[in-house]
Structures are given as C-alpha cells and as structure tokens.
C-alpha positions in Angstrom: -15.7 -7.4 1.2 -12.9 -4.6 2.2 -9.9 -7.1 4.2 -9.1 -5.0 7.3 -6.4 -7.6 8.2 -4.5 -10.4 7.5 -3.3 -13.1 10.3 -0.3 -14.5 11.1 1.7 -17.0 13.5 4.6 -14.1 15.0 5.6 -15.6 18.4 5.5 -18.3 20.8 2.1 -19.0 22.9 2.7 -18.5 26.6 1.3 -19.7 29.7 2.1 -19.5 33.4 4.8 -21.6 34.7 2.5 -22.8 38.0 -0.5 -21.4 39.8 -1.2 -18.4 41.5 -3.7 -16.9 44.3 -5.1 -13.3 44.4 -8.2 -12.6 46.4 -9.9 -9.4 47.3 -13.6 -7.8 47.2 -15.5 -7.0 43.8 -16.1 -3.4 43.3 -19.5 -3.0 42.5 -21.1 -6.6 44.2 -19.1 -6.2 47.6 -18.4 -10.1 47.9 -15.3 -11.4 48.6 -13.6 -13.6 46.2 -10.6 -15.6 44.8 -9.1 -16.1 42.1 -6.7 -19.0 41.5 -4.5 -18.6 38.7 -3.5 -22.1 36.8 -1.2 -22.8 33.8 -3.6 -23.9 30.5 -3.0 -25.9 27.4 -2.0 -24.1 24.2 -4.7 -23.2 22.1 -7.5 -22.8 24.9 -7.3 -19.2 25.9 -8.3 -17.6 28.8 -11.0 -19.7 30.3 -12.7 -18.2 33.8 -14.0 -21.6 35.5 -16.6 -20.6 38.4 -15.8 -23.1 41.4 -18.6 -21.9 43.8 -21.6 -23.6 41.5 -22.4 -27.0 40.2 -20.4 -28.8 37.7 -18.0 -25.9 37.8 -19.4 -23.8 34.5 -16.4 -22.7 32.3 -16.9 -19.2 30.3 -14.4 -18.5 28.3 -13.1 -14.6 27.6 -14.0 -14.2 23.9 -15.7 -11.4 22.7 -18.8 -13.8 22.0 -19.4 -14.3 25.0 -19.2 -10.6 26.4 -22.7 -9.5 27.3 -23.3 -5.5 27.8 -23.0 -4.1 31.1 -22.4 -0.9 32.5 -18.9 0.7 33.1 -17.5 -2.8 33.4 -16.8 -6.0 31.1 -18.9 -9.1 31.7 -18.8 -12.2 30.0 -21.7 -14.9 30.5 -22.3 -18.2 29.4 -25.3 -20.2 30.3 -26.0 -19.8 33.8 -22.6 -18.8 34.4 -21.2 -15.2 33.9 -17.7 -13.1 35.5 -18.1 -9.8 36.0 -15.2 -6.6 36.0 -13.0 -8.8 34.0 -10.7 -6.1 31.8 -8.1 -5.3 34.8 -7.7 -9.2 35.0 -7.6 -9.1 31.3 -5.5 -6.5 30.9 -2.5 -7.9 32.8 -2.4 -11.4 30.9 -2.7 -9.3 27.7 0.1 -6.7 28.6 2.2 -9.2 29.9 1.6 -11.6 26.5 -0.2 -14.7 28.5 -2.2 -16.2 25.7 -3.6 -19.7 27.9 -4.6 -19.8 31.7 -7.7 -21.3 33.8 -8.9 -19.1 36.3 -11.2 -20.6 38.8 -12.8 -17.7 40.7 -15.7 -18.3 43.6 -17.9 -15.8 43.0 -19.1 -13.8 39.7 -17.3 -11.2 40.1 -13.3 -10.3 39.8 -11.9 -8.5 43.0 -11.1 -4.8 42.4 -8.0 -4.7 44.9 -7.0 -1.1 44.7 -8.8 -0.5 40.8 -5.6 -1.2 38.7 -3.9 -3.7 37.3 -1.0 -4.1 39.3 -1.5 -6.6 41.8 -2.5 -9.1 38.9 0.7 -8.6 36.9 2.6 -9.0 40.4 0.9 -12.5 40.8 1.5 -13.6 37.6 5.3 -12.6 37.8 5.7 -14.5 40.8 3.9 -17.6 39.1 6.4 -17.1 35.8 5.2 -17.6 32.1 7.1 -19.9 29.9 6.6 -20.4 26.1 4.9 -23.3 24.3 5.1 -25.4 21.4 2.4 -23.4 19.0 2.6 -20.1 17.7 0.8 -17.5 18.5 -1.7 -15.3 16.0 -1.1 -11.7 15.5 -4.4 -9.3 13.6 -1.9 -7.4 11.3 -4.4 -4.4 10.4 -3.7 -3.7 7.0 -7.0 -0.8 6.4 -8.4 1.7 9.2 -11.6 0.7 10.6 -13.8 2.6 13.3 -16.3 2.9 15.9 -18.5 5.7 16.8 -21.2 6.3 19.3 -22.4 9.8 19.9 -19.1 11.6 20.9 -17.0 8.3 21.5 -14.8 7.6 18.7 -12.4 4.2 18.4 -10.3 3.6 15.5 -7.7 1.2 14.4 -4.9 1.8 11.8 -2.2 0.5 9.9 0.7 0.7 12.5 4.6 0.3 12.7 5.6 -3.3 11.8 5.3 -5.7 14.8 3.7 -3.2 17.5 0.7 -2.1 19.1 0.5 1.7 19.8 -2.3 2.9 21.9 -3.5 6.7 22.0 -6.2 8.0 24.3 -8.3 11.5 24.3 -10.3 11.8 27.4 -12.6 14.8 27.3 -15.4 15.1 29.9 -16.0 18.8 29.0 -15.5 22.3 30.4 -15.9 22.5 34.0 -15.9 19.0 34.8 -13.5 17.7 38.1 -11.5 15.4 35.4 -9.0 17.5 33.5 -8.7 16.8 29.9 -5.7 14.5 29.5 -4.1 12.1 27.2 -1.9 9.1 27.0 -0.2 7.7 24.2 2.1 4.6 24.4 3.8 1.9 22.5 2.8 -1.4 24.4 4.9 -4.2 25.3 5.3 -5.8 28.5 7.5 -3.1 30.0 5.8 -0.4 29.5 2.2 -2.0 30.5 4.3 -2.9 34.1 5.6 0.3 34.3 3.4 2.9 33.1 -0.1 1.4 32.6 -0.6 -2.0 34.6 -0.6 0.7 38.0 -3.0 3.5 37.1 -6.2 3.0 38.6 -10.0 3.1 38.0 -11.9 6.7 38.7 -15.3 7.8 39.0 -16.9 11.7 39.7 -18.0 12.2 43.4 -21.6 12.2 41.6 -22.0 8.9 40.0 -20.4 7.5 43.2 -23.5 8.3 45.1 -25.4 7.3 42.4 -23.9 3.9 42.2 -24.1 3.6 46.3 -28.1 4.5 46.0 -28.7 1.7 43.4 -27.0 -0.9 46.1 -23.5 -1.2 44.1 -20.5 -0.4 45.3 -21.2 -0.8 49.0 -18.0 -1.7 50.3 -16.0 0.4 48.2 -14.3 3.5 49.5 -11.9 6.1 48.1 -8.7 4.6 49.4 -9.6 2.2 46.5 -9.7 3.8 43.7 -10.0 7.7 42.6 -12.8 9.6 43.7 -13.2 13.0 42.3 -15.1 16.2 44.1 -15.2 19.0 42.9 -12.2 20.3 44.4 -10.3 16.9 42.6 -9.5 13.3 44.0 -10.9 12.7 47.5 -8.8 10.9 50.0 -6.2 10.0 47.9 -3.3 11.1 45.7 -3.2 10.0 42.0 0.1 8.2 41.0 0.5 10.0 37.5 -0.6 13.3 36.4 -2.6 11.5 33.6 -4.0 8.3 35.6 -7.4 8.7 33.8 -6.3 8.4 30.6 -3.4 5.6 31.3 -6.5 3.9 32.9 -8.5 4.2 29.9 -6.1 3.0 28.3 -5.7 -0.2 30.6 -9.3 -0.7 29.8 -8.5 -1.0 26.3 -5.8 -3.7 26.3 -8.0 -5.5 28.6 -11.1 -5.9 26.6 -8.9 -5.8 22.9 -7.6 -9.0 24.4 -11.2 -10.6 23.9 -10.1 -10.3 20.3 -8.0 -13.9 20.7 -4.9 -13.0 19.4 -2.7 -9.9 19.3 -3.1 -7.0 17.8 -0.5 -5.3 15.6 -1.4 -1.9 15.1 -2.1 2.2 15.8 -5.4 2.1 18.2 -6.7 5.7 18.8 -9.8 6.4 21.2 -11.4 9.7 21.9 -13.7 9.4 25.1 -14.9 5.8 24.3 -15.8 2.9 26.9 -15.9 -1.1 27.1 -19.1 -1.0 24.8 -17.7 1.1 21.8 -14.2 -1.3 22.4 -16.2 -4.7 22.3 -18.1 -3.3 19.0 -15.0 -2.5 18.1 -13.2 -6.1 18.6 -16.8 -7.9 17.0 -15.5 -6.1 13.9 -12.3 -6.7 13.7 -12.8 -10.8 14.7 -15.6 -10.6 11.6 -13.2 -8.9 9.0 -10.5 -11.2 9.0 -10.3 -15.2 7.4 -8.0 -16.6 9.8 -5.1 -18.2 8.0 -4.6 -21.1 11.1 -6.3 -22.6 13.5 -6.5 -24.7 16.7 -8.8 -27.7 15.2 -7.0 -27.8 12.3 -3.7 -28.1 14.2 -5.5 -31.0 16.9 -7.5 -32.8 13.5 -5.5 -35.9 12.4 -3.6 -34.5 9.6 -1.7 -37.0 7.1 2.3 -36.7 6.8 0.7 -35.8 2.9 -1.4 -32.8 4.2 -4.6 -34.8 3.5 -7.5 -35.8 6.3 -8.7 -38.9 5.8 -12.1 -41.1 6.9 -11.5 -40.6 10.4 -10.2 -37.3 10.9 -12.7 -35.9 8.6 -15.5 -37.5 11.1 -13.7 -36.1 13.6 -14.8 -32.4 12.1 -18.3 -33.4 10.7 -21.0 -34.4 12.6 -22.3 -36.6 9.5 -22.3 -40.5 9.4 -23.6 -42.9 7.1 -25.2 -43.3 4.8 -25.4 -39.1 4.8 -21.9 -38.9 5.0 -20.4 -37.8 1.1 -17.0 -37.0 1.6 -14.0 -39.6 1.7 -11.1 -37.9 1.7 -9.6 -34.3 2.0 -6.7 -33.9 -0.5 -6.0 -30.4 -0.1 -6.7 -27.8 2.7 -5.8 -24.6 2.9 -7.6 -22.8 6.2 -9.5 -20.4 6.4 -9.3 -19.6 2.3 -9.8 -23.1 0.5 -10.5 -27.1 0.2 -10.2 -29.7 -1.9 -12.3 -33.2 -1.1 -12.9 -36.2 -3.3 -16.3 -38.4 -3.2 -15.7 -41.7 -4.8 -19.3 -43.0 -6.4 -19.7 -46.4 -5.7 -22.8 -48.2 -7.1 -23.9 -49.6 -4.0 -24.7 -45.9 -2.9 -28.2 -46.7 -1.3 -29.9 -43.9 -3.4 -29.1 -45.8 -6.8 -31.8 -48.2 -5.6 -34.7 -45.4 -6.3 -32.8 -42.8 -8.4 -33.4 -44.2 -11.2 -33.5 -47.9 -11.2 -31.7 -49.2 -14.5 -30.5 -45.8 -15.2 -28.6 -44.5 -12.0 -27.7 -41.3 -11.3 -26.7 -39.2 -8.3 -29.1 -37.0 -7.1 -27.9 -32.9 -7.8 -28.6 -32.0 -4.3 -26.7 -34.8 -3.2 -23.5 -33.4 -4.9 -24.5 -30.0 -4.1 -24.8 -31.8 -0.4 -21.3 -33.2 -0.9 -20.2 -29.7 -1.2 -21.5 -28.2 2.0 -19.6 -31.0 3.9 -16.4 -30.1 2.3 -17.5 -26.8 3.2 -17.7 -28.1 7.0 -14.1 -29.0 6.9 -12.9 -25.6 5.7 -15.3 -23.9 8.0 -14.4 -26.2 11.3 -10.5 -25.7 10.9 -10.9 -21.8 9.6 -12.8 -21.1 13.3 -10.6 -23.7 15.1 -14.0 -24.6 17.1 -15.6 -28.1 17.8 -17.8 -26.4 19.7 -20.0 -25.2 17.0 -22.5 -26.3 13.9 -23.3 -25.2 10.8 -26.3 -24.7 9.2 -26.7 -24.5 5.6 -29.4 -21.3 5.6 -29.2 -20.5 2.0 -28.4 -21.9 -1.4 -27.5 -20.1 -4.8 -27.0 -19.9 -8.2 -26.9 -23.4 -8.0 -26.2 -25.3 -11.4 -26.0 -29.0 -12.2 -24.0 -29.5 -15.8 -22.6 -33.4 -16.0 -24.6 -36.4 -14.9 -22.5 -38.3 -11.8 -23.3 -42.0 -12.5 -21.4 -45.1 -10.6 -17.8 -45.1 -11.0 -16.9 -41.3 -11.2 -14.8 -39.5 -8.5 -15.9 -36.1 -7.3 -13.4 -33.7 -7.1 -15.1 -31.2 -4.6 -13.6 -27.9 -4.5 -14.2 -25.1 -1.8 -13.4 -21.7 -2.0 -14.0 -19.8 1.1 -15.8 -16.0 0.5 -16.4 -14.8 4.4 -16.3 -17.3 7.8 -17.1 -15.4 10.6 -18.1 -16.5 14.5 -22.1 -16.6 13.6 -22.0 -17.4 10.0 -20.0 -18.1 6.8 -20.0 -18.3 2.8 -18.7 -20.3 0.8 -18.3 -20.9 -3.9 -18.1 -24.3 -4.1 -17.5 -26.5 -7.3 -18.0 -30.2 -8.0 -15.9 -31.9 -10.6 -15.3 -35.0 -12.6 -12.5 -35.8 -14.5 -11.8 -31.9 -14.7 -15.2 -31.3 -16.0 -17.7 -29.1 -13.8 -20.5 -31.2 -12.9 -22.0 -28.8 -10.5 -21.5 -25.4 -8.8 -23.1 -23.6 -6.4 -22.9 -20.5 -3.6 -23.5 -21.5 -0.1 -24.7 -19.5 3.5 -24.5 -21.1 6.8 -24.8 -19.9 10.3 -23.3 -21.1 13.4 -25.3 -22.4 16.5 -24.0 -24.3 19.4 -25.0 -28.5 19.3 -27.2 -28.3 21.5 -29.4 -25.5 19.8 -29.0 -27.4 16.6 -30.2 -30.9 18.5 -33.5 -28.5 19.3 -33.5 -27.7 16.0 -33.6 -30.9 14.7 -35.5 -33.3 17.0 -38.6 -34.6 16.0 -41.9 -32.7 17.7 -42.6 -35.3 21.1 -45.3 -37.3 20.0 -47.0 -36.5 23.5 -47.3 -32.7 22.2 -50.8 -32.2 21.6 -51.9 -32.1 17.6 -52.6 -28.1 17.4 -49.3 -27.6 19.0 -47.1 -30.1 16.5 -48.9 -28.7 13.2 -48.5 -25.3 14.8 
C-alpha cells in the first residue's frame, strides 16, 4: 500500500487552563443551548458530553463517529449525537487545543453570529496551557484526493512544519456569490485574525427552503449572511472574501476530526463537510501511527517489555486461552515481539496426543493473533475496541512445539486501520521457524463482540437457534 504519511510527536498537547461558558441558539434546530467548556486529560481529545439526557452520553469528535448530514457536521454515538459542530471545532483546532470536555444541553452547538469568533474569545479568556505528552502531527509525505462531481479536495506535500490552506469557491455565472478565493498559512494568529471571524452564508433561495422544511426558524440575517440577488441582505460582510475564508473555517473545523495535526498544502475547489470527512477517513486509514495513547497508559517495563499484567491489561483473553507471557519487544504501530513458554502442564497435552505431546498448529498460529492484539491495541491507542480474527492465510506449520520450547512470536504489522487491520506473523523456536502465517481482523466495539459471541438463549425457540 502507497504511505501517504508518516506520524510524528512535534509539540506539546494543550488543554484549557479552567472552564468556560458560551450559550446561544442552534442554527437550524432553534433551541437554546450551552456549552460549558472544561479542561480534559491528555490523550482524550475532544469529547462533547450531552448533560440534558440520562447517564450524560459522551461522543467523542473523531471522524468515526461523524454521521452525514446536510450543510453541517454531526457526530452521533448511540442515542446521543451533537449537531453544527465545525465552528466549535474549528476554534480548538486553530487555536492548537488538542483535549477539552464540552458538556452541551441540547444536540445542537449555538450558531451565535455563524463564525468562529466568539468560541476562540471564550477559550482565550479560559487560557490553554501545555501538557506532559506530545502531540501527533500527519506529515503528508504523497498527494491524495477527493472528488465528487465538481468538488475537488486535495492534500499535498507542504512546507516543513505548516498547514497551508487554499480555497476555490465557484458557484457559477450569474449566481449572488462572487467567485472568490482564500489562501492562508494557518497558525493561531492568522485563524484569530483572518479566519476564526468570517461567517456562515446561504443564497436568499435555500433560506426559504430551509425555513419551509421547519429548520432555521429563529434565524435571521443579522446572524449570518444572507444573499439576494442584489448581494447580502441586512447586513455588511466583514471581508471581501468572507465565503471563501468561511469555507475555509469549515475545513480546519472538520480536518480537526482527523486527531492530530496536519502538516501540509490542503487545496479545495467548491467542496463541503462531506467531501472533507471522506477526505480525513482516508487520510486516518493511510497512515500506521508510530505512538499511541494505550501504549503510553499500558504498564511498560523500565526494559521496554510488558509483562503478565500489562499484557492482560490490552487483551481480553484469560486462562487457560491466554498464550502469550511476555512482550519483549514493541515497536507501535509497525512491530512485536512476544515469547510463549511451553510448559507441560498446558491442559491441551492431556488429549493432543497423550504420550506424544504436541502443541496444537492453530494454537501457535492462535498465539500469534494475540501478539497481534498487542501491536494492534497500542498502534490504535483504543481500549475501547476488539478484534476479530476474520481471515487466516498462507498459513504453514514447519517444527513440532513439544513441552519445554519457548516461542519466540514475531509480529510484523502490514495495514491497522480504525475498522480493521493485517498483520505477517512468525512463530519461532530456538531461531527456527515453527510456524508462519498472514492474519485479517476487524474492529467492533465489546459490546457488539459480546452479541457476537453469546451463546443463542436457550428459551429461543428451536427453528429460531438452528436458524
């Protein structure tokens, strides 16, 4: 597979030095809402926590959990979802604030007057400070690009240690929106001062439209830009190129769903939150990421090794299915290096074979998925997730394993993505390859993989268990 991009630790993580209140009506719902602000822990991200239902559902603002919706970003999980979220977005990624909670009451973010602005004030107010992990940076390393219809979104190699942005906006001849561009080298001065303030727009036409399908009720041009034919109604723009800067807003906002930053030359012609989100799944499935949050949090040795009790802190296996002892090496997201000491009181001696005993091939080949675990939990830095072994391949068993060997289990990683991973793995004794074999997994959350796995409830009627 082509690597688009490599990742690596460039600054300091930062998160806001107390908490912070902005409240205001949602754009398209008309509710009123709040949003409270509150310093997080390093490595948790932006996590929206929604106060006004039970148990206070968290969703956290990861493109995995972004769920397609109209001319807005939504993210949804479970029951729970947050609604208009990229001008909220866009300020704690232009101002560089990796970790925050924000409780909001309702399920969708205020608009306050369409921009940015009064979020980056509050969270100036509040302060960021710096904290004791580093921070990832997506260096793009090969161009990669999105394209529906006449949208086009492209990243490219880019100056070392920036993010440039360039945007096209073309709504055709005639149209009340003049063509316009922006282009800009983002940092958190220029986002305050030349992006964080320009302001959401809509034509005259859809306006209506939106009104006539209930949304957008309560919203009025003093709140964003409306444009007539004749231009913006009601209102005076605050730079010649607002669209575009906008547009561009968008674009930090939802390439901040992306986890880290981005380092890199971004150019968009007429693309929206959809074409960016594809965009963002590509980039967060073409990249191995070199560190991680679980394998920073796992109990790691002075030695660099894990052992018993850190590695059952990462696998969900226990005895007498559990065939790893210790992790010797590790190397996330690319490699690992596990050793499985064959004892002959290993309860499958007793049938396989009695006075001749040898450990079973899928066993070791077994033995090799869990190192693959390891590699696979600290790679994605997520507890949060399972995998499944779905396929097995050119699997081969050279060496008998008998009582008394050591398994050197070695791990090579080939692709670990959000939803699913592949591995080479290699079993060894005394440097002599006793097994080998490619292995596929997929990701699913516990509780799927608890559905998945549960016996069929003996009160289920016969047709419906054999079925």
């Amino acid at each position: 597979m082509k690597q688009h991009g490599i990742v690596r630790a460039t600054r300091a993580q930062r998160t806001l030095a107390g908490p912070v209140v902005v409240s205001g009506v949602g754009f398209f719902h008309g509710a009123s809402v709040s949003l409270r602000f509150r310093p997080a822990k390093v490595d948790s991200g932006v996590v929206f926590e929604r106060v006004d239902l039970p148990d206070r559902p968290t969703v956290a603002a990861t493109i995995e959990n972004v769920v397609p919706t109209e001319r807005r970003t939504t993210i949804r999980r479970g029951a729970a979802s947050v609604e208009l979220i990229e001008h909220v977005m866009a300020a704690l990624g232009g101002l560089g604030v990796d970790n925050c909670v924000i409780e909001i009451d309702g399920g969708e973010c205020p608009g306050r007057d369409g921009s940015s602005r009064d979020f980056v004030q509050a969270i100036d107010a509040a302060g960021i400070v710096e904290q004791e992990r580093p921070r990832n940076t997506f260096v793009v390393s090969n161009s990669l690009s999105v394209q529906h219809e006449n949208a086009l979104l492209a990243v490219h190699p880019g100056p070392a240690g920036r993010l440039t942005v360039a945007y096209h906006l073309d709504y055709g001849k005639g149209s009340p929106i003049p063509a316009q561009s922006c282009a800009i080298d983002v940092n958190s001065a220029t986002f305050r001062e030349h992006i964080a303030p320009s302001r959401t727009f809509v034509l005259e036409t859809e306006a209506h439209a939106l009104r006539a399908a209930g949304l957008g009720l309560k919203t009025t041009a003093a709140d964003l830009l409306i444009f007539g034919e004749n231009g913006v109604i009601d209102n005076t723009p605050r730079f010649a190129d607002e669209c575009a800067r906008h547009k561009v807003l968008d674009l930090i906002g939802d390439l901040a769903l992306l986890g880290m930053d981005l380092q890199g030359s971004v150019i968009a012609h007429r693309s929206g939150h959809q074409t960016t989100a594809a965009l963002v799944r590509k980039l967060r499935e073409c990249v191995l990421e070199p560190t991680s949050t679980l394998a920073k949090s796992a109990p790691v040795r002075e030695d660099g090794t894990l052992d018993i009790e850190g590695i059952m802190k990462l696998l969900p296996h226990r005895y007498p299915f559990l065939l790893v002892d210790r992790v010797i090496e590790l190397d996330p997201p690319f490699r690992v290096a596990a050793i499985k000491n064959v004892s002959v009181n290993e309860p499958f001696f007793q049938g396989h074979w009695p006075g001749l005993p040898i450990m079973p091939g899928v066993l070791i080949i077994e033995a090799l998925a869990q190192a693959a675990g390891v590699l696979i939990a600290t790679a994605m830095g997520r507890s949060d997730r399972v995998a499944l072994i779905a396929a097995i391949d050119e699997v081969k068993l050279r060496k008998p394993v008998v009582p008394g060997d050591q398994l050197r289990l070695e791990v090579e990683a080939r692709r670990i993505k959000l939803s699913s991973a592949s591995v080479c793995g290699v079993a060894k004794v005394g440097g002599v390859v006793a097994a080998s074999a490619k292995l596929r997994f997929i990701m699913i959350d516990p509780d799927r993989a608890a559905r998945f796995l549960d016996p069929v409830p003996a009160e289920r009627p016969a047709r419906e268990r054999l079925g």
